[in-house]
Structure formats: structure tokens, C-alpha cells
C-alpha positions as MATLAB code, in Angstrom:
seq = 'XXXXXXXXXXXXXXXXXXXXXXXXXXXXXXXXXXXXXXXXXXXXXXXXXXXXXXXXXXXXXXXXXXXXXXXXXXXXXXXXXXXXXXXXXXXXXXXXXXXXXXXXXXXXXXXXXXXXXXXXXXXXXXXXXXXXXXXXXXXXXXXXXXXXXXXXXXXXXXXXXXXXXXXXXXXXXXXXXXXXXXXXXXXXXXXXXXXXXXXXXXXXXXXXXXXXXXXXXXXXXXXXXXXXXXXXXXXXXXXXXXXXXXXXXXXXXXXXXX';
ca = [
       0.000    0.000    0.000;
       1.221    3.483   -1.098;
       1.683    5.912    2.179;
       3.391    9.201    2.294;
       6.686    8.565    4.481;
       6.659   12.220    5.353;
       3.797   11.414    8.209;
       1.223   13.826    6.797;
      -1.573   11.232    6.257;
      -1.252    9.930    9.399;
      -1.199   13.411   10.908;
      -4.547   14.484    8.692;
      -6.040   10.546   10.227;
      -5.939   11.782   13.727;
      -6.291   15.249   13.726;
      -9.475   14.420   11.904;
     -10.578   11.619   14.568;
      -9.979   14.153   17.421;
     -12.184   16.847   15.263;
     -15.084   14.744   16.435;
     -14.413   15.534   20.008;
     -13.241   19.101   19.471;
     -13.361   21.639   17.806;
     -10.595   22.032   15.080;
      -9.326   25.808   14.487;
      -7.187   25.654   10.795;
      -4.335   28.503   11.006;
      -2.830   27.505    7.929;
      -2.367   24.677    5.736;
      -0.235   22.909    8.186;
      -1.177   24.015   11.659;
      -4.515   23.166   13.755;
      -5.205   23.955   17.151;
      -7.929   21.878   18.808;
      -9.959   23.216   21.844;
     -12.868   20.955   23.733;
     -15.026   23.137   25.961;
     -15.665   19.557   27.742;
     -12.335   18.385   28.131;
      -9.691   20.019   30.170;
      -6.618   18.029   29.605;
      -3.674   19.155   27.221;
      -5.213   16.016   25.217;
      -7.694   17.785   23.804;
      -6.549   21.020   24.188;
      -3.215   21.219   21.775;
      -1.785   22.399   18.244;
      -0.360   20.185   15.791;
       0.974   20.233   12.425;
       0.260   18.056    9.251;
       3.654   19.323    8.921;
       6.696   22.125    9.577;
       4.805   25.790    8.839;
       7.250   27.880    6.623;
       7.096   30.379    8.699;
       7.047   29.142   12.050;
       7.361   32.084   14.569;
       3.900   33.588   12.595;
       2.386   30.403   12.965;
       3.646   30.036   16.932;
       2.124   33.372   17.175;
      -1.161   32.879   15.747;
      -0.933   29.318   18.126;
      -0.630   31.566   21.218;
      -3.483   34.089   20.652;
      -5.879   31.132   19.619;
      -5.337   29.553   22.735;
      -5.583   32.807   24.924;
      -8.521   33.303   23.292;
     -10.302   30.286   24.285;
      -8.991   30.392   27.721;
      -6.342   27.431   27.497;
      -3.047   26.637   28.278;
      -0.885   25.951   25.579;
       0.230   22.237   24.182;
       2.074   21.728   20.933;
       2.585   18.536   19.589;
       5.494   18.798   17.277;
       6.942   15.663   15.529;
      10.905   14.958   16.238;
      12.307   15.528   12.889;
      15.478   17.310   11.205;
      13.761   19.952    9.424;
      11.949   21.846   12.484;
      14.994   23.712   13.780;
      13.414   27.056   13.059;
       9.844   25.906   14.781;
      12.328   24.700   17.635;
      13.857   28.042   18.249;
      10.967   29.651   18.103;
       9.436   27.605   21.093;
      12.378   28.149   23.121;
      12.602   31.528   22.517;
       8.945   31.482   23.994;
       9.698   29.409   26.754;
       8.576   26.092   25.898;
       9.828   22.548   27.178;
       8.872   19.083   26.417;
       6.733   18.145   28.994;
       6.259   14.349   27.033;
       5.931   12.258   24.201;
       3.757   10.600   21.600;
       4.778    7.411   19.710;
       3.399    7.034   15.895;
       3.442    3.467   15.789;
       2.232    0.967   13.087;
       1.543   -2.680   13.162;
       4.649   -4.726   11.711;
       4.999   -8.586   12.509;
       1.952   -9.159   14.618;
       1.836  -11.020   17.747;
      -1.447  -10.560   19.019;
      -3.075  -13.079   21.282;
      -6.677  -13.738   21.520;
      -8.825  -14.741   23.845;
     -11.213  -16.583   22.228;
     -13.680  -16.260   25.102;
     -13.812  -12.078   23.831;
     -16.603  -11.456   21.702;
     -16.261   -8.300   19.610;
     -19.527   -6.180   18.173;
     -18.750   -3.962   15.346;
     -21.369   -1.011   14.788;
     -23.230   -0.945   17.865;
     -26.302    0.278   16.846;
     -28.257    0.719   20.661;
     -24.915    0.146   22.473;
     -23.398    3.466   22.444;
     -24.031    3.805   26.413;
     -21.883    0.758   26.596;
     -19.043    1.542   25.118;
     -18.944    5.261   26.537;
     -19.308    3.594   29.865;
     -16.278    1.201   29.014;
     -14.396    4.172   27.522;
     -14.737    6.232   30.431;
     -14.277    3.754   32.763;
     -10.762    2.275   31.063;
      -9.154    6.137   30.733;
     -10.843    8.211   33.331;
     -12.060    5.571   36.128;
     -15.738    7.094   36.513;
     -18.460    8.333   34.420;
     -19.351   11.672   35.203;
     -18.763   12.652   31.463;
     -21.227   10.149   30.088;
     -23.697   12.470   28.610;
     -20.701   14.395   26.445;
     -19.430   11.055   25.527;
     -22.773    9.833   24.333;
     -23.437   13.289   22.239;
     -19.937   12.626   20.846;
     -21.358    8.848   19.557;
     -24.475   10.236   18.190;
     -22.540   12.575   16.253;
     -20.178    9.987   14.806;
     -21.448    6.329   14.504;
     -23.035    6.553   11.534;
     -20.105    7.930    9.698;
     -18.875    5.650    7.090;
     -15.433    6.170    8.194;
     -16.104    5.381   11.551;
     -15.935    1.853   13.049;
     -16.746    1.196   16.562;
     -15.882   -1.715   18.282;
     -17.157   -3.116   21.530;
     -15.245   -6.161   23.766;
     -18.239   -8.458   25.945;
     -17.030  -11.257   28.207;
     -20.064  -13.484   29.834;
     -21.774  -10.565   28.332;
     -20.253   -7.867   29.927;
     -18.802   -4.889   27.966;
     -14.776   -5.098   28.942;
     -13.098   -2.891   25.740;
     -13.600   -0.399   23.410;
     -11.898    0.670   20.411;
     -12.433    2.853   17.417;
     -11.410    2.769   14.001;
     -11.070    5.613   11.524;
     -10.492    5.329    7.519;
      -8.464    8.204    5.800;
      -7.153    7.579    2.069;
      -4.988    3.952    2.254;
      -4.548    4.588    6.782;
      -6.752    3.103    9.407;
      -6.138    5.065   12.794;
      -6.685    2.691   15.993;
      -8.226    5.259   18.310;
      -9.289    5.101   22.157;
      -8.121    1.203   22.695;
      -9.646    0.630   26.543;
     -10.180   -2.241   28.621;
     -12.024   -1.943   31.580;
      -9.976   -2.036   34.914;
     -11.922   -4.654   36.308;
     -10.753   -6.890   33.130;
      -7.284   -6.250   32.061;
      -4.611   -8.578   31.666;
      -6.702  -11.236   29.432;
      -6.085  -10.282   26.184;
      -8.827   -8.264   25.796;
      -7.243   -5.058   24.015;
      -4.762   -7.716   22.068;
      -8.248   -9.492   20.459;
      -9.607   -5.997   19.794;
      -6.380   -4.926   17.912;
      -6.474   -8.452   15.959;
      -9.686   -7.639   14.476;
      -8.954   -4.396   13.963;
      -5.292   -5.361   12.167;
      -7.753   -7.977    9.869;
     -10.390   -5.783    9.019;
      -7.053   -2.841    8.009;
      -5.706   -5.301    5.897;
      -8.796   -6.442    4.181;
      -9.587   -3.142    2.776;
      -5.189   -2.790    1.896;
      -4.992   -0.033    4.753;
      -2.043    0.697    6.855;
      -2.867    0.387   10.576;
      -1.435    3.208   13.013;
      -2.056    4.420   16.942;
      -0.459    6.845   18.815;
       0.518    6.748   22.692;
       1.591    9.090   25.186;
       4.589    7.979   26.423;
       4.006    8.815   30.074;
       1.325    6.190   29.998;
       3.643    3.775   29.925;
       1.919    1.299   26.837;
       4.168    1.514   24.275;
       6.215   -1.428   25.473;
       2.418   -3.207   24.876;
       1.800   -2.282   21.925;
       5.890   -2.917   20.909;
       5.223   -6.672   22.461;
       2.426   -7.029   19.802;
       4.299   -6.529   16.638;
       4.437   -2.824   16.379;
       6.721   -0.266   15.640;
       7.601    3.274   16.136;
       7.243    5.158   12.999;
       8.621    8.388   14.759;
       8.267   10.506   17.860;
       6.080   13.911   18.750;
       7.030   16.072   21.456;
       4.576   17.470   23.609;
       5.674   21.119   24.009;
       4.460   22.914   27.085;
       5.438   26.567   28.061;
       7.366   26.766   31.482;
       5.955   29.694   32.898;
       9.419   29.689   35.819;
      11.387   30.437   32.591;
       9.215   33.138   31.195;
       8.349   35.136   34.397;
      12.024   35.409   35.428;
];
């Protein structure tokens, strides 16, 4: 399968994912800021580039008063590559440090293991409370954000693109993952398993499905994960790869009010 090596389609797969949870501000052709009104982690609350602005103190300046507009603290996501030195002074000359990371990673020699005792639902039709509740429950540990995740579904599980899945052992709901289709990729998006059910393959069946179902329709299959949450030796385990490395830029206010 044919994919840009330059990391732009992957970039346009997940800022376009995430656009269905926030809203996406375009600055250019290259830069995005997203903002959730819900949300209040740097998650959902960052800029990103398909890739290096031209001019990248403009763009770090248009960045900054699109965030101060909305209210937020500033998160940049900026991929670790040889041509951003100028986008890298810039940020230091603003103050910024790396506060963490995000792994690009894409499925090479698989090793996934399933439990055959998993069942997996694809479109969920009348299930959307089920995997919101699983969703919140595997990143967040609660569910007092059930009613924004289940406007979020509403808005999004019909898409064509779209492909929710849903993990039930003895009939309870245990995982969730999404899928989204972009040109020749297939983003793996919000891959939970419910703390009361981890460590039995549940995610690992999820991602074998989802690997299948890439490959059947000749699409590349890509995540991302925060390095701080400590799952990319998981996701390494299972026959993936780092494709590169984002830096998560934050701006260390000790350094600018000295």
C-alpha cells in the first residue's frame, strides 16, 4: 500500500478523529489547534501540524493568541524531525519545554493473542451507552462525562469512516476501540479495557480484528501513545513499531516570568 513517508496522512487521520471531540481551528495549511469546551486536559486542548509551517514564529504566534482566546493553556505537539529547527527556536525563545511524548506506531509482525472467550460487536447500533461507559471507565475511572461522551457517539457512529468496536465477556462490555479510515490509513483510536478486566487479552483481540479488518480493505494500521502512559512497550510486544516521535511542548511559565 502506497503511504506518504513524510507522516502527513497519518497526521490528517488523527487530527481528523480528534475533530469529532473538538473543535478544530485551521491557522494555515499545516497548523490546527484543537480546543474541547468539555475536556480540560492538554489532550484535547493542543496544536499540531500536518507538517513544519514555513514560517514558524507567525504560525507560533497565531498558536498563542488562539489559545488565549479560548482560555487554554498551551500544548504543541510537534513531531521529532530534522527539518523543524526554526519551529524549535521559536518555542524556546517562547519558553517552551517538552513536557512528554507521543509514539506514531504501526503494526509490523503481529503477535497478538486472543482470547477466544472475547466477543467483539462492530457497529453498535443501541450500544453506544456501553461503550462510553467502558471508555470512560478504562481512561478516566468514573463516568461523570457520560452524557458528552454519548453526544460525541451520536454525532459519529453513523459515519462511514467510523468503526466502533465493543469487547463483551459473559456478556459484559470489557473494551472499546475505534477505528477511523483516511485515504490507504486506518487510525486505531481510544483502545480501553475496563480495569476490572485487564490482563486477558482483551485489548490484544480488539487490535487483531482491527489489524484484519485494516488489511482487508489494503490499509495501513497506526495508533499513537503518550509515552508517560507507559503502553508503548504493549503495543511494541504485539508486533508494532515506532514510525517516529512527537514532542509534547508545554510553556514553562518559571522560565518566562524570570
Amino acid at each position: 500500500m502506497a503511504v506518504s513517508n513524510d507522516g502527513s496522512a497519518y497526521e490528517l487521520n488523527e487530527v481528523s478523529w480528534w475533530s469529532r471531540w473538538a473543535e478544530v481551528t485551521w491557522l494555515n495549511d499545516d497548523a490546527y489547534v484543537l480546543i474541547s469546551r468539555e475536556f480540560d486536559e492538554g489532550f484535547f486542548n493542543r496544536a499540531g501540524f500536518v507538517k513544519v509551517p514555513s514560517d514558524a514564529e507567525g504560525t507560533l504566534e497565531l498558536i498563542e493568541k488562539e489559545f488565549e482566546r479560548r482560555g487554554r493553556a498551551p500544548n504543541i505537539f510537534v513531531r521529532q524531525d530534522r527539518n523543524h529547527p526554526r519551529l524549535l527556536r521559536a518555542l524556546a525563545g517562547e519558553g517552551y519545554r517538552i513536557a512528554d511524548q507521543m509514539a506514531v506506531m504501526g503494526v509490523g509482525t503481529p503477535s497478538l493473542t486472543v482470547n477466544h472467550e472475547v466477543k467483539i460487536e462492530v457497529g453498535l447500533g443501541g450500544r453506544l451507552e456501553d461503550w462510553a461507559t467502558t471508555y470512560l471507565m478504562a481512561f478516566y475511572g468514573e463516568e461523570s462525562q457520560l452524557k458528552v461522551v454519548m453526544r460525541i457517539l451520536g454525532s459519529i457512529s453513523e459515519a462511514k469512516e467510523v468503526s466502533l468496536m465493543l469487547a463483551r465477556l459473559n456478556d459484559r462490555p470489557v473494551g472499546c476501540l475505534a477505528l477511523f479510515k483516511s485515504d490507504k490509513i486506518c487510525g486505531v483510536y481510544c483502545v480501553g479495557t475496563h480495569p476490572d478486566f485487564r490482563k486477558m487479552g482483551v485489548a490484544s483481540t480488539l487490535l487483531d480484528l482491527s489489524r484484519s479488518l485494516a488489511a482487508r480493505e489494503g490499509r495501513k494500521l497506526i495508533l499513537q501513545t503518550i509515552l508517560s502512559d507507559s503502553l508503548e512497550s504493549f503495543y511494541l510486544k504485539l508486533g508494532f513499531t515506532r514510525l517516529y516521535l512527537k514532542d509534547v511542548f508545554v510553556k514553562d511559565i518559571r522560565q518566562v516570568t524570570k
